[in-house]
C-alpha positions as CSV (number, residue, x, y, z in Angstrom):
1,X,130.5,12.3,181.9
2,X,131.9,8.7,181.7
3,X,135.2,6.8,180.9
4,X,134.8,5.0,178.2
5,X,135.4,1.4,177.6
6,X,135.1,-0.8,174.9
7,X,131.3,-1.4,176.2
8,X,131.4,2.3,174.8
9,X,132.4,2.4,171.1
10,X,136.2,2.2,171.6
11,X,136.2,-0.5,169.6
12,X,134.9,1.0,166.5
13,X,137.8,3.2,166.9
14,X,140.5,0.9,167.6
15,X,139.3,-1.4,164.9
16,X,139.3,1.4,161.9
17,X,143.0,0.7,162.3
18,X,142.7,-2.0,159.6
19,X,146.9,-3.0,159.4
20,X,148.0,-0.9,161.2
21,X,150.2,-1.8,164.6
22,X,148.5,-2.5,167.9
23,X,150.4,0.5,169.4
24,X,148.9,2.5,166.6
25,X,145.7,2.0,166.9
26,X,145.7,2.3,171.1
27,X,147.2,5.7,170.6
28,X,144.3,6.2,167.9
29,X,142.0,5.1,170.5
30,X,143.1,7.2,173.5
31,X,143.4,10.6,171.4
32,X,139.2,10.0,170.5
33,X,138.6,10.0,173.9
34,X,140.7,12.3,175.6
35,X,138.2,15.1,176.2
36,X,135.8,12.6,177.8
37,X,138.9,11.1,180.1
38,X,140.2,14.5,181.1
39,X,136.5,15.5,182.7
40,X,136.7,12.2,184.3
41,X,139.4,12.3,185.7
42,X,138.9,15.7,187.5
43,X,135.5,14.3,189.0
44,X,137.4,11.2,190.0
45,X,140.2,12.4,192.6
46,X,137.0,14.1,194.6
47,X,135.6,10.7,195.1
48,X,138.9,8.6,196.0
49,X,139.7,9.7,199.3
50,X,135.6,9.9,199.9
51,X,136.2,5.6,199.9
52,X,138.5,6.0,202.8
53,X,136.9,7.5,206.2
54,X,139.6,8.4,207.7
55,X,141.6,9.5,204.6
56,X,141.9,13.5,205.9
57,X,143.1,12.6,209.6
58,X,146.8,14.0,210.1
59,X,149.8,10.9,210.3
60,X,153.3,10.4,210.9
61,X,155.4,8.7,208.3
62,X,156.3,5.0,209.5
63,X,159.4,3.8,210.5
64,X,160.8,0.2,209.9
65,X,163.8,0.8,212.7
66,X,161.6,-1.5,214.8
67,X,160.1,-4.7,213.7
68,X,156.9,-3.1,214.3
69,X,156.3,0.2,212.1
70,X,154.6,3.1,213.2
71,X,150.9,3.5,212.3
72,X,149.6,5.9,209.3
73,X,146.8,5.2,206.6
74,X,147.3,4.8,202.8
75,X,144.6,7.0,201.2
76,X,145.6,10.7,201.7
77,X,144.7,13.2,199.3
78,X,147.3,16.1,200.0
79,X,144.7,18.7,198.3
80,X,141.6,19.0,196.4
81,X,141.4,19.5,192.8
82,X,138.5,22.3,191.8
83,X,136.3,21.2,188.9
84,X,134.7,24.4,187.1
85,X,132.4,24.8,184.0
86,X,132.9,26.8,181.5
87,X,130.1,29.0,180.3
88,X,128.4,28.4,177.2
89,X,129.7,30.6,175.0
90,X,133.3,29.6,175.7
91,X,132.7,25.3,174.6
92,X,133.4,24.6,171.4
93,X,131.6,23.1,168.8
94,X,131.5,19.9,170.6
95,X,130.1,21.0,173.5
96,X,133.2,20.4,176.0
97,X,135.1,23.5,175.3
98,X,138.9,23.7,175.9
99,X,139.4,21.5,179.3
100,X,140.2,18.2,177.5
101,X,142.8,19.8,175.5
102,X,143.8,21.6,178.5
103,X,143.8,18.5,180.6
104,X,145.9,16.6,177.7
105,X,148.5,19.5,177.8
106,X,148.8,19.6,181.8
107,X,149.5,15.9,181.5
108,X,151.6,16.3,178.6
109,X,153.8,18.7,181.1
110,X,153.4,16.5,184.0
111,X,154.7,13.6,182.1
112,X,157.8,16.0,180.5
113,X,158.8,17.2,184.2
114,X,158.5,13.3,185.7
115,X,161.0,11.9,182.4
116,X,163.7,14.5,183.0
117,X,163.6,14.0,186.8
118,X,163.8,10.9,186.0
119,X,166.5,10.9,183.7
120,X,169.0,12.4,186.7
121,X,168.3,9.7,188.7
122,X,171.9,8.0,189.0
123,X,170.7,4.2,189.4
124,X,172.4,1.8,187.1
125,X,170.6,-0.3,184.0
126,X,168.9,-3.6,185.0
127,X,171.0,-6.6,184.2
128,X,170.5,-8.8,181.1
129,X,171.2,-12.1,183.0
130,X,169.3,-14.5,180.2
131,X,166.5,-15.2,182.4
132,X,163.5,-17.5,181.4
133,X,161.0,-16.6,178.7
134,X,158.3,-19.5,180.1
135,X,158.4,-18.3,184.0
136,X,157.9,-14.6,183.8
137,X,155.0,-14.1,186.6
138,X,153.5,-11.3,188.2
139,X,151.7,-10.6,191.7
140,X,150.7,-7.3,194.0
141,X,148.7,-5.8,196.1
142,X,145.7,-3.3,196.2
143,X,146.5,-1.2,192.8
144,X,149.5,-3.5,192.5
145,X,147.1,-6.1,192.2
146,X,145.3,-4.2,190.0
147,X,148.1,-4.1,187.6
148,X,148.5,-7.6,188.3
149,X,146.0,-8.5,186.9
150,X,146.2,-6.1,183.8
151,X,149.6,-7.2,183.1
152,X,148.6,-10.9,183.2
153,X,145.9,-10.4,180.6
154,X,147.3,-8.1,178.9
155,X,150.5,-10.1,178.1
156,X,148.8,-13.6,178.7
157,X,150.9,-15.5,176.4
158,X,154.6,-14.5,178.4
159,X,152.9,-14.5,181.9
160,X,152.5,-18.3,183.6
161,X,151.1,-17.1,186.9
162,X,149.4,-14.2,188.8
163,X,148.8,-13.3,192.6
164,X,146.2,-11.2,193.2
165,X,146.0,-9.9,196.7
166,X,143.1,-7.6,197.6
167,X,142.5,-6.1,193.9
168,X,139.8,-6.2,190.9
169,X,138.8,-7.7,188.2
170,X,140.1,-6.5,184.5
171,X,139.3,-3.4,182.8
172,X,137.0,-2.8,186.0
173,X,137.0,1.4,185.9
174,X,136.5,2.6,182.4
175,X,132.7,1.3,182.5
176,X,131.3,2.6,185.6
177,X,132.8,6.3,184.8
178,X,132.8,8.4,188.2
179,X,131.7,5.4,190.7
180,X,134.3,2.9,189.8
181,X,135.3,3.6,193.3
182,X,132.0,2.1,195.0
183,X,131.8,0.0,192.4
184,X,135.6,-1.5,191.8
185,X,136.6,-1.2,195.6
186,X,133.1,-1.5,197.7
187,X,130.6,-3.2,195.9
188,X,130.4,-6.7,193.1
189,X,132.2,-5.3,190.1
190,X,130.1,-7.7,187.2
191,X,132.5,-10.6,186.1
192,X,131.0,-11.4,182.8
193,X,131.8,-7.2,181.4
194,X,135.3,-7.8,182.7
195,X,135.8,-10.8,180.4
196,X,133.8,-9.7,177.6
197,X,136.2,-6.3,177.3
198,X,139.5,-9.0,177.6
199,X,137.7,-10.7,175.1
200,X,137.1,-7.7,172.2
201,X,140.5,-6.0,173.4
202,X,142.2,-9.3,172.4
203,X,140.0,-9.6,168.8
204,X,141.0,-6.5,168.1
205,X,144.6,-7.0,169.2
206,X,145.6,-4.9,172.0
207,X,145.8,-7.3,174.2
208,X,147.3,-11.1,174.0
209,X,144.3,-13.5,172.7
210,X,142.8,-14.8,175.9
211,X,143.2,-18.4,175.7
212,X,146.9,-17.6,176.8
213,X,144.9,-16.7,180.9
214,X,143.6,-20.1,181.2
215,X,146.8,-21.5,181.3
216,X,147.7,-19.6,184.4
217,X,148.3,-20.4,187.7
218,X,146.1,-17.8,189.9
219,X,146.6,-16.5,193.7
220,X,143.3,-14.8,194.9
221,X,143.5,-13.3,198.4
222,X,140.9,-11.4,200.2
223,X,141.3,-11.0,204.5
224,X,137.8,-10.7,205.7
225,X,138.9,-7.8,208.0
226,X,139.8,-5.9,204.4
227,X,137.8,-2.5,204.8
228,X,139.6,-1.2,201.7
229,X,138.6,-3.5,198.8
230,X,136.3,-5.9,199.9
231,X,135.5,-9.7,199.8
232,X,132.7,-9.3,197.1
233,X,135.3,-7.3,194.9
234,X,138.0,-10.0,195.2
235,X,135.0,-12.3,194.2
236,X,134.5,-10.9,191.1
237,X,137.7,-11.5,190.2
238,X,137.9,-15.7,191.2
239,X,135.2,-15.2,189.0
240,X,136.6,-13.5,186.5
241,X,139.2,-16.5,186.3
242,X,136.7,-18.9,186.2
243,X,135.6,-17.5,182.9
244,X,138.2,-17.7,181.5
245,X,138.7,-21.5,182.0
246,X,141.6,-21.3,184.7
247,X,141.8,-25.4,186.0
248,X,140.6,-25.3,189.6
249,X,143.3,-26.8,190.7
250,X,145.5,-23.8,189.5
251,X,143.1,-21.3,191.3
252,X,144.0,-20.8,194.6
253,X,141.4,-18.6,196.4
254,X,142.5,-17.6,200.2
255,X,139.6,-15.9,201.9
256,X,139.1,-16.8,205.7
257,X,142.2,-15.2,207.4
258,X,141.2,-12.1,209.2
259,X,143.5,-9.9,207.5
260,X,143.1,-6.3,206.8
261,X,144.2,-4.4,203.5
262,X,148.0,-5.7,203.7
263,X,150.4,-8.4,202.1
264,X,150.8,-11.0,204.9
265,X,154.4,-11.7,205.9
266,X,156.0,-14.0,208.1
267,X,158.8,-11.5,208.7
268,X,157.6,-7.9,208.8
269,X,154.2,-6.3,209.9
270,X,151.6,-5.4,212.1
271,X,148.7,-6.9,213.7
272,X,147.1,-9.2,211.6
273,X,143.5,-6.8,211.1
274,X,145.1,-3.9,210.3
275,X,143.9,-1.5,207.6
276,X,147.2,1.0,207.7
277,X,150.8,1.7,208.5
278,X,153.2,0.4,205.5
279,X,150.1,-2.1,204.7
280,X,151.9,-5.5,205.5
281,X,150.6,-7.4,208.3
282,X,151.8,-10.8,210.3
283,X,149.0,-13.4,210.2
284,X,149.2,-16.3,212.2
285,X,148.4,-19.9,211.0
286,X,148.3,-22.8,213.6
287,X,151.7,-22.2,214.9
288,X,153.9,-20.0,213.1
289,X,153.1,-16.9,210.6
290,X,151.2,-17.1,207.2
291,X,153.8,-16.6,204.8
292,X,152.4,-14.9,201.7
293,X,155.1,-14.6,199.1
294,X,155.9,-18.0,199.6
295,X,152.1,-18.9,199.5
296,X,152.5,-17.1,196.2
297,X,155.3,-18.3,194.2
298,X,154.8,-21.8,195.4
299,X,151.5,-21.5,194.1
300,X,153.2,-20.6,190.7
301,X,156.4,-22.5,190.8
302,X,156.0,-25.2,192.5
303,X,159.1,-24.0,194.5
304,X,161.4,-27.2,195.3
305,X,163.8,-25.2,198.1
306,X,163.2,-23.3,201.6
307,X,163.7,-19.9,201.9
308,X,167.2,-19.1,202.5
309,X,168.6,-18.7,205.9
310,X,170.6,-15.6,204.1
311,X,170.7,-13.8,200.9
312,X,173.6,-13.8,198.2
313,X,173.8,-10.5,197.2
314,X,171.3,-6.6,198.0
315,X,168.9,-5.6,196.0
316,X,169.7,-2.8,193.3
317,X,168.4,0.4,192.3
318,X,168.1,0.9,188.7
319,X,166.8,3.9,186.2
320,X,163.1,3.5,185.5
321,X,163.6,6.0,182.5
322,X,165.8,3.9,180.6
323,X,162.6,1.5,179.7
324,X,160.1,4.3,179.7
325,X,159.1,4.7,183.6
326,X,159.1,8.6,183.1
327,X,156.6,9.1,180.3
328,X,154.5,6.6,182.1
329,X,154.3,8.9,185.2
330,X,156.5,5.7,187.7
331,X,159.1,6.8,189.6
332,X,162.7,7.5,188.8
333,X,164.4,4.4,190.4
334,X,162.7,0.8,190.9
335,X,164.5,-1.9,192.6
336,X,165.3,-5.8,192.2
337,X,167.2,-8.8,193.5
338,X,169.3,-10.6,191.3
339,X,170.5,-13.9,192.9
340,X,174.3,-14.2,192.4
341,X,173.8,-17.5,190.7
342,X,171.3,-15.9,188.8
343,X,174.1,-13.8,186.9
344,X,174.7,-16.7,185.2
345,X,172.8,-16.9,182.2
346,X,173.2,-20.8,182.0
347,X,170.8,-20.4,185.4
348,X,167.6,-19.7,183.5
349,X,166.0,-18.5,186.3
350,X,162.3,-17.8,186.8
351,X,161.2,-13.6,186.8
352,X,158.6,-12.5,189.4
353,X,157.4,-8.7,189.1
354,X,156.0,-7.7,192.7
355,X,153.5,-4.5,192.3
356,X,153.5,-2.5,195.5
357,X,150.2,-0.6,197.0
358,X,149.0,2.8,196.9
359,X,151.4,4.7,199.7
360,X,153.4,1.9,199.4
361,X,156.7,2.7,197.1
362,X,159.9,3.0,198.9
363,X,160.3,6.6,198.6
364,X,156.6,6.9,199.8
365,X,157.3,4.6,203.2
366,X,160.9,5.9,203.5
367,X,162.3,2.4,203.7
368,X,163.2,-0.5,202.0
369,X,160.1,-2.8,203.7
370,X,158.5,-4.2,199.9
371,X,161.8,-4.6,198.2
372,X,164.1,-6.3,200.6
373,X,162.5,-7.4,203.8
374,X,158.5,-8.7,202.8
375,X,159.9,-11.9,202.3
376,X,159.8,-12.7,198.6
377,X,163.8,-12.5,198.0
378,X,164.6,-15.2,200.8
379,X,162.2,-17.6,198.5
380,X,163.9,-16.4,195.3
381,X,167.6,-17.0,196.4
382,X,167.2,-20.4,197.1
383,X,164.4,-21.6,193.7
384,X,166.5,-19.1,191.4
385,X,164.1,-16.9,190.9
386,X,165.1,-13.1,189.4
387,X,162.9,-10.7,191.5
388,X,161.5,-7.2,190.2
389,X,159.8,-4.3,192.3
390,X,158.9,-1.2,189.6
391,X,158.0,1.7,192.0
392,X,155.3,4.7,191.3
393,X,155.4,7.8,193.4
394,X,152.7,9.9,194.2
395,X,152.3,12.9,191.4
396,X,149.7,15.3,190.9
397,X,148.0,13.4,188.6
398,X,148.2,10.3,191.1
399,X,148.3,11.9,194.6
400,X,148.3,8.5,196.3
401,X,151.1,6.7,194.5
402,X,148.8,4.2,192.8
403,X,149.7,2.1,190.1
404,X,147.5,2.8,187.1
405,X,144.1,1.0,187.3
406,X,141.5,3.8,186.2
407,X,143.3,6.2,183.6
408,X,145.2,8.7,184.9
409,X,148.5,8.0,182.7
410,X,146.2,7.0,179.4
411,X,143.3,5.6,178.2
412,X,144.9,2.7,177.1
413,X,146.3,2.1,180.5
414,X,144.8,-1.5,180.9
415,X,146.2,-2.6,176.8
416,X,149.2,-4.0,176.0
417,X,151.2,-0.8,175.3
418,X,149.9,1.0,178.1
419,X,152.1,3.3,179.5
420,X,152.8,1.5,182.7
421,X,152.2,-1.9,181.4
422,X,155.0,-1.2,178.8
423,X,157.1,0.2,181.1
424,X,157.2,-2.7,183.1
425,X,157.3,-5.2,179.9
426,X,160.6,-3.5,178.6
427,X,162.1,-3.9,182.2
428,X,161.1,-7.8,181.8
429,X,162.4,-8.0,178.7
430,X,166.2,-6.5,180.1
431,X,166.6,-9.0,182.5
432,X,165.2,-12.0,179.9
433,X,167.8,-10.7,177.2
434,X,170.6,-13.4,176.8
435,X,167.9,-16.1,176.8
């Protein structure tokens, strides 16, 4: 059985809406294929780790008390999940029996229990600090650049720039059903079906119309020792972009430095090759270290200021249930850094969301490697820039702590009210209120 996509007649569902809301009609559309998802989804978690070879091998968890961490791969499935088949005589009338509504009440439990522990999470409210509208951007890595890019199109018209490091192209999963892994990950994902589904999901208005992506300012990166997602995957999406009319001078495509599946940061990391440990690597480039998140927000900004030699202010913890993190199966706390002169709302700064990797949230590493010490915050304190790092943990449903780039937290994951891509919206929208 296969996901279904809007190559797959969602769209006759989503468009016998007629007047009704956006949010409406996605909810229409992911109840009509829940059964179909649910089977899906089973099948699917057999096949993720199979991407990985060494996905099953026993690891330590790493530890950043040295500036090198300890070694340990990302993709780890702590258990299998047994798909049976119901005899005939117990399927309905339609020929799946009970285990889509099955499925649809596990998740409805799953998503209950992660909201209420949640909700005891004592982390304070993000700050309203009036923050500006016209430079929300996004960026992340593996299924954080997944989301990247989901969040980009799917909110095209607020989002001025997108880095993409080692992810896919756009609605990628739902058409290749169970082999969106060899497909989305190993092999030449097609550009043109990726921009034909941004295309109907925006004339049928789930998504932002897509003239708002060519306005972008794009960061591909692909290292040529990636053995995770690799170089013809990251391909698809340059191309992708190119469909969608990004100026070439606004799309940066780095894909010659032998880096493994990792950010690359001038301040934290392992060898540069590696596929594993906390997936952040050091990269060297004539003489002195590649500095990604710079690479990044320069890209986007234009940034005017070095990094700062030292930071204002910590980062913060705040509630991820407060702006719907719970029901959208993301962790209870998520983290930012809020320059002190940011505070002021007269500042206008700039908002960059920062979308970690499978394995890669802080509770998941056990330190606080992404959020505070990558490198991003030393850029932001000095070019006023209000940095955000929503977290996912790993959960039944998601056993690897991926951000949400195939299903498992709604069909309409990749749309404009997806659950995670909401989530994260209403979290931008905290820190822009004030404006």
């Amino acid at each position: 059985m296969r996901l279904r996509g809007v190559q797959y007649g969602a769209r006759a569902g989503l468009r016998a809406g007629g007047q009704r809301s956006g949010q409406q009609r996605e909810r229409n559309y992911r109840a009509q294929h829940i059964a179909s998802h649910s089977c899906a989804l089973r099948g699917a978690h057999h096949r993720f780790c199979s991407a990985f070879p060494r996905c099953s091998r026993a690891r330590r968890r790493p530890s950043l008390s040295t500036s090198r961490p300890q070694r340990s791969m990302l993709f780890s499935l702590p258990g299998r999940i047994s798909v049976e088949r119901l005899p005939s005589s117990s399927r309905g009338a339609n020929g799946r029996g009970h285990r889509g509504v099955n499925m649809r009440a596990f998740s409805i439990l799953l998503s209950m229990l992660a909201w209420c522990w949640a909700s005891v999470v004592t982390a304070q409210e993000l700050p309203a600090v009036g923050a500006d509208p016209a430079k929300v951007s996004v960026s992340g890595l593996s299924s954080g650049a997944f989301m990247a890019v989901q969040y980009s199109v799917a909110w095209s018209s607020e989002v001025m720039g997108v880095g993409v490091v080692a992810g896919g192209p756009y609605n990628c999963a739902p058409p290749n059903g169970l082999g969106f892994i060899n497909v989305c990950m190993r092999g030449s994902p097609p550009a043109e079906r990726s921009w034909r589904a941004a295309q109907d999901f925006a004339r049928d208005g789930v998504i932002d119309p897509v003239a708002g992506i060519a306005r972008q300012r794009v960061y591909l990166f692909s290292g040529t020792k990636d053995s995770v997602v690799l170089p013809s995957v990251m391909a698809a999406v340059h191309d992708f972009y190119g469909k969608a009319k990004v100026a070439p001078d606004a799309l940066a495509f780095v894909r010659t430095m032998p880096a493994g599946h990792a950010f690359v940061s001038a301040e934290i990391g392992e060898s540069c090759g590696e596929n594993g440990g906390i997936f952040v690597v050091e990269c060297p480039l004539g003489t002195a270290l590649y500095d990604q998140p710079g690479a990044i927000l320069n890209h986007i900004y234009g940034l005017k200021f070095k990094p700062a030699a030292s930071l204002s202010t910590t980062p913060i913890a705040f509630d991820q249930a407060r702006y719907g993190g719970g029901s959208a199966l993301m962790a209870g706390k998520g983290y930012a850094y809020v320059p002190t002169a940011c505070r002021v709302a007269a500042a206008r700064c700039a908002v960059h969301v920062v979308f970690h990797g499978c394995k890669q949230s802080a509770d998941t590493i056990g330190s606080d490697a992404i959020y505070a010490k990558l490198g991003y915050n030393r850029w932001a304190e000095s070019n006023g820039i209000v940095m955000l790092y929503p977290q996912v943990n790993a959960s039944a449903m998601n056993p690897m702590g991926c951000w949400d780039w195939w299903g498992y937290s709604g069909l309409n994951f990749q749309l404009r009210h997806g659950p995670q891509i909401d989530a994260v919206h209403q979290m931008v929208k905290r820190l822009l209120q004030g404006s």
